[in-house]
C-alpha positions in Angstrom: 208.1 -13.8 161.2 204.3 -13.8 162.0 204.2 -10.1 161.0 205.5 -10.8 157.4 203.3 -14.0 157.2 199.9 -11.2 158.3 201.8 -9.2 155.7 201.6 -11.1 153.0 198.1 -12.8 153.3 196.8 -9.5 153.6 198.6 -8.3 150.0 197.2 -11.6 148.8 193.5 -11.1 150.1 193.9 -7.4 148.8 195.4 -8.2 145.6 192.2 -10.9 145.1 189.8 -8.8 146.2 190.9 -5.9 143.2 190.7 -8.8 140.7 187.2 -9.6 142.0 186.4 -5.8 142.1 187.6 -5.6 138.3 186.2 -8.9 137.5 182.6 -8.0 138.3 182.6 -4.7 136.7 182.0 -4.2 133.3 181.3 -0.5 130.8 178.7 -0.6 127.9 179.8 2.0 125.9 176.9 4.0 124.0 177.6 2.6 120.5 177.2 -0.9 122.1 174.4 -3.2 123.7 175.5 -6.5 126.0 174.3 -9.8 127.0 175.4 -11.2 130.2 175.7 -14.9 130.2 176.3 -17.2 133.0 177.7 -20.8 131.8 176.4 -20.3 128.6 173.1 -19.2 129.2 172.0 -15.3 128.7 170.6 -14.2 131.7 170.2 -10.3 131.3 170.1 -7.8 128.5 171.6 -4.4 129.2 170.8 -1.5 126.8 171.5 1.7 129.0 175.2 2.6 128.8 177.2 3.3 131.7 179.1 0.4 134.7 177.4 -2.6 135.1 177.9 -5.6 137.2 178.8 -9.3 136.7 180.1 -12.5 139.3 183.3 -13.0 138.0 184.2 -16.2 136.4 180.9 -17.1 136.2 179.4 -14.7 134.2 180.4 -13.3 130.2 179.7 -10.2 128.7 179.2 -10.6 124.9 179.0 -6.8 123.4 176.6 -5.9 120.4 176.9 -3.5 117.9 174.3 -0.7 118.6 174.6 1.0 115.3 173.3 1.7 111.8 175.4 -1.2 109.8 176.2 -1.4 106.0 175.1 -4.2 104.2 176.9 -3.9 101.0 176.1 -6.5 97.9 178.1 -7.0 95.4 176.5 -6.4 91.3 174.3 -9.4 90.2 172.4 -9.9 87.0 168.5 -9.5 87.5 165.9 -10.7 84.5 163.2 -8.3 84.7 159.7 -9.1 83.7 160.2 -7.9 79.8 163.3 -10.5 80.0 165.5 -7.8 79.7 168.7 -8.5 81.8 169.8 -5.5 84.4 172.7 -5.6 86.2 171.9 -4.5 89.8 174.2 -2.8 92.6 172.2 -2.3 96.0 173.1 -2.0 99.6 171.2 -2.0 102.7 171.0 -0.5 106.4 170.3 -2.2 109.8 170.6 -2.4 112.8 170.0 -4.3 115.7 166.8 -4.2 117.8 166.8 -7.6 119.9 170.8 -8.2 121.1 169.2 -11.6 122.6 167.3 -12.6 119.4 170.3 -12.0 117.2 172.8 -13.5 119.6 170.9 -16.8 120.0 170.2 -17.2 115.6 173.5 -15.2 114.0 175.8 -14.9 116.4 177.7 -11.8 115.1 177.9 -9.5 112.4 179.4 -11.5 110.1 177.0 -14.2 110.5 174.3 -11.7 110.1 175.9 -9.8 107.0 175.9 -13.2 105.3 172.4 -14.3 106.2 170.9 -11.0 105.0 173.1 -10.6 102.0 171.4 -13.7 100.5 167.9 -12.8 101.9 169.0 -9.3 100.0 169.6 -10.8 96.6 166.4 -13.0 96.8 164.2 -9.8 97.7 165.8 -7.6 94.8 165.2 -10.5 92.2 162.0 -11.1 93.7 160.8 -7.3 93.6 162.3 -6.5 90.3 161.4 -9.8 88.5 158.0 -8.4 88.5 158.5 -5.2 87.3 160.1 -3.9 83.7 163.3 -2.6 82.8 161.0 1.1 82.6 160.0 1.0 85.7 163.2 -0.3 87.3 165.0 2.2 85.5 163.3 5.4 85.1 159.4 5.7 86.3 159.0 3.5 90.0 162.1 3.4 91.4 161.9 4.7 94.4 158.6 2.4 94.8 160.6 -1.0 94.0 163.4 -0.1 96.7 160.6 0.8 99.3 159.0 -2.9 98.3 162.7 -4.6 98.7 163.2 -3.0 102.0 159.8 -3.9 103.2 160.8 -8.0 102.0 164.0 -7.5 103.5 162.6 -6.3 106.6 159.8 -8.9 107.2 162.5 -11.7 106.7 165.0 -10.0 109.0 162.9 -10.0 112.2 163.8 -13.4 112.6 167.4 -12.4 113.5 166.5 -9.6 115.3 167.0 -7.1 112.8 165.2 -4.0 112.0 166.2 -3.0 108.1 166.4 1.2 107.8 167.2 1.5 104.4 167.5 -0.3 100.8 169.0 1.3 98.1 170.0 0.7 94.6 172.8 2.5 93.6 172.8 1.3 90.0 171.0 -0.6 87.1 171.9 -0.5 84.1 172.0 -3.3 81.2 175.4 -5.5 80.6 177.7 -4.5 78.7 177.0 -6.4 75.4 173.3 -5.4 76.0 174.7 -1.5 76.3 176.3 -1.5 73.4 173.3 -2.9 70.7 170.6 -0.2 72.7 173.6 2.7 72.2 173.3 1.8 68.4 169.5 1.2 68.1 169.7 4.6 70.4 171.8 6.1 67.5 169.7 5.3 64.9 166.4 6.3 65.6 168.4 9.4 66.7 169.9 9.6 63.2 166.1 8.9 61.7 164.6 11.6 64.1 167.6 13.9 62.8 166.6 13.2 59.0 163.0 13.4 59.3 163.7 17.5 61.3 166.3 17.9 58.0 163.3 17.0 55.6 160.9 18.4 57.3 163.1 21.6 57.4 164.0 21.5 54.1 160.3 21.3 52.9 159.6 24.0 54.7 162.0 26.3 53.5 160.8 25.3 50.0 157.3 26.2 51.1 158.3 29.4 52.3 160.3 30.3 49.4 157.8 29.5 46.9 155.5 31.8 49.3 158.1 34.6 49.0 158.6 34.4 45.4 154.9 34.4 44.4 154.5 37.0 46.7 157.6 38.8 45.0 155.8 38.1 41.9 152.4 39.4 42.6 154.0 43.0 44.3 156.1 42.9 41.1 153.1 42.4 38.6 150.4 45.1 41.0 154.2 47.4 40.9 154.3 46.8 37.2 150.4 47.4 36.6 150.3 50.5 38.9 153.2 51.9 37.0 151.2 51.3 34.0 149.0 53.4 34.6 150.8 56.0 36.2 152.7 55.8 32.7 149.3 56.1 30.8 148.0 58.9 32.8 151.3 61.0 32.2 151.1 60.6 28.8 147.3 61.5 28.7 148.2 64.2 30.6 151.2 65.1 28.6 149.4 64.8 25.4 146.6 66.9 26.4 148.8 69.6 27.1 150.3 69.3 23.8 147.1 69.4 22.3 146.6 72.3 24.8 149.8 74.2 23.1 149.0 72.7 19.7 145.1 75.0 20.0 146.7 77.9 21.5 149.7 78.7 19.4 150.0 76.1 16.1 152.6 77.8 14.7 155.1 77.2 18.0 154.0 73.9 18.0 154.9 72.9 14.7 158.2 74.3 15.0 159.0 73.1 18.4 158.1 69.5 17.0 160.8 70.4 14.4 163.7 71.3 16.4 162.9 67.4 18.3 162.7 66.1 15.0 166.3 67.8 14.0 167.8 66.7 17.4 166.5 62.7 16.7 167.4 63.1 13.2 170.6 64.7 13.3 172.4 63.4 16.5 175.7 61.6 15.8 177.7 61.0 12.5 174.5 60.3 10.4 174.5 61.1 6.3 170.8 62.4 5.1 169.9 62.8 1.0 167.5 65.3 1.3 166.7 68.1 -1.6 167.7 71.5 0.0 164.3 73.1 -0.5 162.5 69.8 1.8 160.1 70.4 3.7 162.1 68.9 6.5 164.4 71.9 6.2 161.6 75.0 6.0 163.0 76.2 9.4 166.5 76.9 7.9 165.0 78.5 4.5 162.8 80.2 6.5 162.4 81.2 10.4 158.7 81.5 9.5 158.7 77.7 8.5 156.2 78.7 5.8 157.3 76.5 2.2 158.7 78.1 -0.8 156.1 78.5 -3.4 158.5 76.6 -6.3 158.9 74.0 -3.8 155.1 74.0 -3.1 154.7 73.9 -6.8 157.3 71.3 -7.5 155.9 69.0 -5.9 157.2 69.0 -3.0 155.3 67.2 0.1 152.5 69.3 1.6 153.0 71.1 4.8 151.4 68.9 7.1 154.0 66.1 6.0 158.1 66.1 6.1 158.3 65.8 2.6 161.2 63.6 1.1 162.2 60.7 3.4 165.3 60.8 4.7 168.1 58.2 3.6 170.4 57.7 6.6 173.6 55.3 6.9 175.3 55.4 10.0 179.4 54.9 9.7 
């Protein structure tokens, strides 16, 4: 009977003692940072990972988040300093630096994500107020989200709070606003694509006219150079004539006669001509001299064709 009484105190006084031994020991993880508090009131900070101790049921562990955290704010219309309207999408990065600091203002994340979400919106109306729709845009971006994070930051140390990062992942202009620049856009596109049509077309006119009084002069300097290349062959030509006219009259005369029978007599063509003409001397006579009744007669001299031919083509 006393043995099983010994017995069971001992289970109990072993049993309490593991629930005191698991009590006071505690693991902070490496993602995580803790606060031990006794009644209420934080008494130690413990950053290193690894097994810690606490007095059981006297002393808390609150865990903190020892991570890079997302802030993510939802789109919100920003007036920029031209008055344009933006619509703005931006999210942040933090994390937490001083576990007591932001234990005893925020509490938790969710407290903090709400505190900085509105300190977020002031700081990107703030920053971008200031600045135009250009430079929020386009040319100092990366300047304006440097200048939000550095606001951000400043008003974040309060809670503990060290902000990494703050970006903008878009602006652009609402929707009603996106749809009059899109036509404005298309119109001066549309002007710019006229003005490179005339401009084009003028141009081509210029070069054309170019071309065709170049065409022109090569024609006329083409038509002047054969001009004269005509003119000296028939200098030429005619000197040799006169050439074979000095040296040999005779063969002159009647090769001049057979051209004048081929001109005359080519086709169906009808000729009144007497039969002793001189237009004919080469078929009286091979000699081509003139008859003497027809040189009498009064026939043409012999430097002349004599009687005019009367032609009448069919």
């Amino acid at each position: 009977m006393t043995r099983n009484i010994v017995g069971g105190s001992a289970a109990v006084i072993m049993l309490a003692a593991i629930v005191v031994a698991f009590g006071s020991i505690f693991t902070v993880y490496q993602t995580r940072q803790a606060i031990v508090v006794e009644l209420g009131k934080p008494i130690r900070i413990i950053t290193e990972p690894g097994l810690h101790f606490k007095i059981p049921f006297f002393q808390n562990v609150i865990h903190i988040d020892n991570r890079i955290l997302d802030l993510e704010a939802s789109a919100q219309e920003v007036i920029a300093s031209d008055q344009k309207r933006l619509v703005v999408d931006a999210f942040a990065r933090y994390k937490i630096t001083k576990p007591l600091l932001f234990f005893q203002t925020v509490g938790s994340i969710e407290g903090a994500n709400s505190r900085l979400l509105t300190l977020l919106n002031s700081a990107l109306r703030r920053v971008l107020g200031e600045n135009t729709l250009t430079h929020v845009v386009r040319d100092a971006r990366a300047g304006l989200m440097e200048n939000v994070r550095k606001h951000l930051d400043a008003e974040a140390k309060d809670f503990g709070i060290d902000i990494i990062d703050v970006r903008i992942r878009r602006a652009d202009l609402p929707d009603q606003n996106s749809l009059a620049v899109y036509q404005r856009m298309q119109t001066e596109r549309q002007q710019e694509a006229a003005e490179f049509r005339a401009t084009g077309k003028q141009r081509a006119q210029e070069t054309t006219a170019r071309a065709d009084r170049d065409a022109t002069v090569l024609v006329a300097e083409a038509q002047a150079r054969a001009d004269a290349i005509r003119g000296e062959g028939d200098g030429e030509r005619n000197r040799i004539f006169a050439d074979a006219f000095g040296r040999d009259p005779d063969f002159f005369a009647f090769y001049r006669a057979m051209q004048a029978y081929e001109a005359g007599l080519r086709g169906d063509t009808r000729m009144l001509l007497r039969p002793d003409s001189e237009f004919f001397r080469y078929f009286i006579d091979p000699s081509g001299r003139p008859r003497s009744g027809a040189a009498s007669g009064g026939a043409a001299p012999n430097n002349t064709v004599g009687v005019q031919p009367e032609a009448t083509p069919r």
